[in-house]
C-alpha positions in Angstrom: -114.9 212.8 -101.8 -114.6 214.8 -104.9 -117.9 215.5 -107.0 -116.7 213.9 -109.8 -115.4 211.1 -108.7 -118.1 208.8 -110.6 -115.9 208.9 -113.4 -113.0 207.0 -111.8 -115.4 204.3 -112.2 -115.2 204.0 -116.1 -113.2 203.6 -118.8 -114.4 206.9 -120.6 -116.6 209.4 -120.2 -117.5 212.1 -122.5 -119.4 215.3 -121.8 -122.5 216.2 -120.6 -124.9 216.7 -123.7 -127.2 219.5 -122.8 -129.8 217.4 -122.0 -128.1 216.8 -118.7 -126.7 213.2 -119.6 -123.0 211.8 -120.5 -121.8 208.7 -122.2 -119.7 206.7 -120.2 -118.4 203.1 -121.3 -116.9 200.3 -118.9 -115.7 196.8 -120.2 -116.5 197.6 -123.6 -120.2 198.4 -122.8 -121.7 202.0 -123.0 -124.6 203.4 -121.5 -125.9 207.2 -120.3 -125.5 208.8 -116.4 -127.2 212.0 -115.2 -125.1 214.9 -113.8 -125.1 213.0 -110.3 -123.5 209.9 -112.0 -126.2 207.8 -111.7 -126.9 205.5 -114.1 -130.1 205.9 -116.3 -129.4 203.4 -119.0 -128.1 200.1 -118.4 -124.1 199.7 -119.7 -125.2 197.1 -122.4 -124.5 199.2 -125.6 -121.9 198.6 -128.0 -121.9 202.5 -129.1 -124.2 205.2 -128.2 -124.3 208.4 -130.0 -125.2 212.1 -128.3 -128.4 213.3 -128.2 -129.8 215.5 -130.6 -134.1 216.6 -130.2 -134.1 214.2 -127.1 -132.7 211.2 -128.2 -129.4 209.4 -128.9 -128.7 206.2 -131.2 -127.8 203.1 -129.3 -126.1 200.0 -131.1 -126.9 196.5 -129.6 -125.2 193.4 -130.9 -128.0 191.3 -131.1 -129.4 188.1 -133.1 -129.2 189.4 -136.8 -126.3 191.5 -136.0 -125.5 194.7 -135.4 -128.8 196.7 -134.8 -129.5 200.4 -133.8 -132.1 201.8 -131.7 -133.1 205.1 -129.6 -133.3 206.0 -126.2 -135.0 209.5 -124.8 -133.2 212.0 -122.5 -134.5 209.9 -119.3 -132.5 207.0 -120.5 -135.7 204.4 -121.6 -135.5 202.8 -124.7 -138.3 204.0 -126.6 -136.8 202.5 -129.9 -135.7 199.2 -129.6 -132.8 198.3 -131.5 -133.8 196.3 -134.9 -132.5 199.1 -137.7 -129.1 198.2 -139.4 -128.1 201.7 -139.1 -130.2 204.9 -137.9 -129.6 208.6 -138.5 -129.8 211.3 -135.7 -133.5 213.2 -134.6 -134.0 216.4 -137.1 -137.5 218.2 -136.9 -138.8 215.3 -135.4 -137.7 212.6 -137.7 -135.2 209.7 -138.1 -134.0 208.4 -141.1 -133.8 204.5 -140.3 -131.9 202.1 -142.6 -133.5 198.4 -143.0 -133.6 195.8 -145.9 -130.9 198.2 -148.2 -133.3 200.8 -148.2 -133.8 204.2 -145.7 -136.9 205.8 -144.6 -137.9 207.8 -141.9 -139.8 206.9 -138.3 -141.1 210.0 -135.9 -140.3 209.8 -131.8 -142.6 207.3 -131.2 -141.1 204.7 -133.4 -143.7 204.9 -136.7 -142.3 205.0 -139.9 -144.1 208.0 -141.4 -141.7 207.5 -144.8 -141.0 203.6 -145.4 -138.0 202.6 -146.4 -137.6 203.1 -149.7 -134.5 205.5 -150.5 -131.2 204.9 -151.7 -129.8 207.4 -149.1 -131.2 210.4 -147.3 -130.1 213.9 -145.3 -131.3 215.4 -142.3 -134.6 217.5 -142.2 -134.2 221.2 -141.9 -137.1 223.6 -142.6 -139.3 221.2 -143.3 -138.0 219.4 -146.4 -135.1 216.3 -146.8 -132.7 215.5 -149.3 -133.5 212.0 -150.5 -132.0 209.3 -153.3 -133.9 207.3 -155.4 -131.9 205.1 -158.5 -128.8 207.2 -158.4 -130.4 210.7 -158.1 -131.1 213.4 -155.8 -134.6 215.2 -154.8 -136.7 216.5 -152.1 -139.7 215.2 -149.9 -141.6 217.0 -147.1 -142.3 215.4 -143.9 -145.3 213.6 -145.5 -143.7 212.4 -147.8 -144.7 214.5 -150.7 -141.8 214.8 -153.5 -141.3 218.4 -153.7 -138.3 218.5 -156.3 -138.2 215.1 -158.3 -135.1 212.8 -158.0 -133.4 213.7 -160.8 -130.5 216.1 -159.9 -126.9 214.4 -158.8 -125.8 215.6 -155.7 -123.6 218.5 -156.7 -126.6 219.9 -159.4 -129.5 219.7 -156.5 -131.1 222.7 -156.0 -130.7 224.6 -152.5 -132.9 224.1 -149.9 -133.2 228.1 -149.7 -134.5 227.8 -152.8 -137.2 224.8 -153.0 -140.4 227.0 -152.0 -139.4 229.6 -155.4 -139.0 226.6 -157.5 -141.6 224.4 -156.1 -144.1 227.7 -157.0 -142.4 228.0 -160.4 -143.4 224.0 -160.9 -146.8 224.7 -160.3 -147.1 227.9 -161.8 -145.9 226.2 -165.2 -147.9 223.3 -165.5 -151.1 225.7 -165.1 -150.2 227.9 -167.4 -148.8 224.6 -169.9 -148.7 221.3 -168.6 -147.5 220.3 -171.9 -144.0 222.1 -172.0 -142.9 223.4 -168.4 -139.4 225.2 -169.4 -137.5 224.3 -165.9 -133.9 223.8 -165.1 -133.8 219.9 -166.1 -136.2 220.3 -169.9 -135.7 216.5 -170.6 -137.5 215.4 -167.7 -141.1 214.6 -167.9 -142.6 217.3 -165.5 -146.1 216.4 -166.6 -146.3 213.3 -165.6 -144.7 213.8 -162.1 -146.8 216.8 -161.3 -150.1 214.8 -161.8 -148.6 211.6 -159.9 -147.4 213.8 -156.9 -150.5 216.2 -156.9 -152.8 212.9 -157.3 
């Protein structure tokens, strides 16, 4: 018998991810195999995404619905499925959506941001794009907000450039909290600085 004959087995399979495991689905159900064709997850999902960091999304119809979940590269699910929709694994974070709202949860399962944004990007060098009342910011993994939701999307600053203008922030308000000349000179920098610096 041929290698890869395994896959004869299933209705679709799709590559190997280069954490060594492939998606494979059979009688609607999906599930995860290692580069043998065993089976490491069970074939109970209703999707399953790739995995990105370690870990792929799983999607479980279950008793409130459609719910979303994790499982880690040796196919356990270390996140069971209760989010209504979940985001892939960037810099160690999640963003999880729950009660019309999004946060973010590290690989353990914790939500280290609670739900409480609008909508949300990915992590990259340390910050995320977040939206809170129909406007775009910036938090760091601690969920510290380093450019204040006040931009629409297409006016947000660059990620590039959040360290220059975080410094210019700062720099500002020390030299006069009372009239920091920045890019958006109706909002009231005063009053976040001292909430977020609290």
């Amino acid at each position: 018998m041929m290698a890869n004959d395994w896959r004869d087995k299933y209705d679709d399979t799709k590559d190997f991810s280069s954490e060594g495991l492939a998606r494979v689905r059979l009688d609607g159900k999906w599930g995860f195999v290692d580069e043998d064709g065993n089976e490491v997850t069970p074939l109970k999902y209703d999707s399953v995404g790739n995995l990105y960091e370690g870990f792929a999304r799983v999607k479980l119809n279950g008793q409130w619905g459609f719910q979303w979940g994790f499982v880690d590269q040796l196919g356990e699910e270390v996140i069971p499925p209760k989010y209504d929709e979940v985001r892939p694994f960037s810099e160690g974070l999640a963003g999880v959506y729950i009660d019309d709202k999004w946060g973010f949860i590290n690989t353990q399962g914790k939500e280290v941001i609670p739900p409480k944004y609008d909508d949300l990007g990915f992590f990259s060098k340390g910050f995320a794009a977040v939206k809170l009342n129909g406007q775009w910011g910036f938090v760091d993994q601690q969920d510290k907000e380093v450019i204040p939701c006040v931009y629409n999307w297409e006016d947000l600053p660059k990620r590039k450039d959040i360290p220059a203008l975080s410094l210019k922030i700062r720099k500002s308000y020390e030299k006069d909290p009372e009239g920091l000349e920045l890019i958006k000179p109706e909002f009231d920098w005063k009053a976040w600085y001292e909430q977020v610096n609290k």
